[in-house]
C-alpha positions in Angstrom: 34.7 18.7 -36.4 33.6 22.5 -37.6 31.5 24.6 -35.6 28.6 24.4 -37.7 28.6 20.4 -37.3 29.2 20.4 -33.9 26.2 23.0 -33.4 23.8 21.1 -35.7 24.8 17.9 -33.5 23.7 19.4 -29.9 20.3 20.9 -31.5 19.7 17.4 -32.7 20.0 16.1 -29.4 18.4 18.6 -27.5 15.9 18.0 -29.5 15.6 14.7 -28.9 16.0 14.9 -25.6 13.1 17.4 -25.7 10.9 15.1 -27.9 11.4 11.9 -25.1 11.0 14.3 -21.8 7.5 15.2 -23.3 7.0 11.4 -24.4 7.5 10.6 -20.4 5.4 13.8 -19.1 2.3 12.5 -21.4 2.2 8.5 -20.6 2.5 10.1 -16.8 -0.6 12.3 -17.7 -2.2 9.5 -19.3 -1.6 7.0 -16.3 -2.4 9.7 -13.6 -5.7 10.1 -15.7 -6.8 6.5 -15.8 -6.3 6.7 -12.4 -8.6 9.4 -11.4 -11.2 8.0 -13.5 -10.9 4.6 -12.4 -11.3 5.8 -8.8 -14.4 8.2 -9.7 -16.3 5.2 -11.4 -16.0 3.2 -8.4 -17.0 6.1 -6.1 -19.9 7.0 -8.9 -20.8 2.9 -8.4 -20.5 2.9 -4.5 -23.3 6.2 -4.1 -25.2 5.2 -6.9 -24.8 1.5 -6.7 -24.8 1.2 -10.5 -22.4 2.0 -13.0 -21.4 5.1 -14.4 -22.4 4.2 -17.9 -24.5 0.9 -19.5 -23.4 -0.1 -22.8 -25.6 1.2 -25.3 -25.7 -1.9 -27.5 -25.1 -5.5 -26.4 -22.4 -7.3 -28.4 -23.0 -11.0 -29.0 -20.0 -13.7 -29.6 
């Protein structure tokens, strides 16, 4: 295997590597996000004693 080959071969997977490290920081991002707003809508509903937001229009089935 030449140099240049090998080299090309670890930037790929660095690279990869890279690319599915970020994947796993954002869907924890996302989740840790959902989280917090989950929790503030149930605080907002507990003071308030009516939800954050009402639905603007009414869907019917």
């Amino acid at each position: 295997m030449s140099i240049r080959s090998l080299d090309s071969r670890i930037e790929s997977v660095t690279k990869s590597k890279a690319r599915a490290s970020a994947s796993k920081r954002g869907a924890e991002r996302a989740r840790l996000h959902a989280e917090a707003m989950a929790q503030f809508e149930r605080q907002f509903e507990e003071r308030w004693g009516v939800p954050q937001y009402e639905p603007a229009v009414q869907l019917s089935r």
